[in-house]
C-alpha positions as CSV (number, residue, x, y, z in Angstrom):
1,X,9.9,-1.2,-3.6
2,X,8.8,-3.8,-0.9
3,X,5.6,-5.1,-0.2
4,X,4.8,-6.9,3.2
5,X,1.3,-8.0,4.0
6,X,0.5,-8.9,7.3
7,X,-0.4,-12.3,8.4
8,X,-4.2,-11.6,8.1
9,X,-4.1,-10.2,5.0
10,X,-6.0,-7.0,6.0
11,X,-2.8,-4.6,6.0
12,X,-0.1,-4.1,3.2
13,X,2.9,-2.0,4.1
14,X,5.2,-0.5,1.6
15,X,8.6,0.0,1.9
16,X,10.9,1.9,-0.7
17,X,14.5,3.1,-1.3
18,X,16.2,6.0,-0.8
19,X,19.2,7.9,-1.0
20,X,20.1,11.4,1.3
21,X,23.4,13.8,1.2
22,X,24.6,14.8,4.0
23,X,24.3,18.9,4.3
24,X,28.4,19.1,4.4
25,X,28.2,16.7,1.1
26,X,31.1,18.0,-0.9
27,X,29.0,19.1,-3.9
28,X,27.8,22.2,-2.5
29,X,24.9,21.9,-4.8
30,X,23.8,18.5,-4.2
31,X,23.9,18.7,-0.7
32,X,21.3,17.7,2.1
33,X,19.2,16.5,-1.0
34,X,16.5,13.4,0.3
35,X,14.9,11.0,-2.8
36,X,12.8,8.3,-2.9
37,X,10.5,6.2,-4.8
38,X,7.1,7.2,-4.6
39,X,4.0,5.1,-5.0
40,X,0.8,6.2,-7.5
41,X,-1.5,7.2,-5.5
42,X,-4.0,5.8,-8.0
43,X,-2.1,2.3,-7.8
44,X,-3.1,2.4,-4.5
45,X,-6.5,2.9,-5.0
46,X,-6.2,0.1,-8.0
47,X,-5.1,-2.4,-5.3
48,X,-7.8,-1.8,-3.0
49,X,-10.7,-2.1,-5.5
50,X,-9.5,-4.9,-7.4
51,X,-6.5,-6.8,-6.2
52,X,-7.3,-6.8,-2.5
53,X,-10.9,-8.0,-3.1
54,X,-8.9,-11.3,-4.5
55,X,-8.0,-12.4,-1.2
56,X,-11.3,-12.4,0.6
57,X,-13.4,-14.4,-2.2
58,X,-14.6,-10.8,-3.0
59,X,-18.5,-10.2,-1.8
60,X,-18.6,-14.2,-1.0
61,X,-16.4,-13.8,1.6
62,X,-17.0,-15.3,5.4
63,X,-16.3,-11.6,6.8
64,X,-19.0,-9.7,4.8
65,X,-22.5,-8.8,6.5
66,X,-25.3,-10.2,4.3
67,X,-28.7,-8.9,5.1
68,X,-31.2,-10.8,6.3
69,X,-34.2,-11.2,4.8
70,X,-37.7,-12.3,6.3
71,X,-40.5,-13.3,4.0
72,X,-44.0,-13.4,5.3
């Protein structure tokens, strides 16, 4: 499988291999058959709550909202 992340690091696009038959392949059986490589849904969700948090300094990064707080 490929993995491209985009130059802000906000997007990753995945990119895997594959193999089709033609539906006139000469193994009657075998023919007009389409596979690929499938990604985990779960590693998916593994990347987004751990792995992509790595490259925004987590909660200390620049782009996350902090709430102000006013003390009187």
């Amino acid at each position: 499988m490929k993995y491209k992340t985009s130059d802000d690091k906000k997007t990753v696009t995945v990119q895997s291999p594959m193999m089709r038959t033609p539906t006139d392949y000469f193994i009657g059986s075998a023919a007009g058959f389409h596979y690929c490589k499938v990604l985990s849904p779960f590693r998916v969700l593994e990347w987004m709550y751990t792995d992509s948090l790595l490259e925004f300094n987590g909660l200390n990064s620049s782009n996350s909202v902090e709430p102000e707080v006013f003390l009187q």
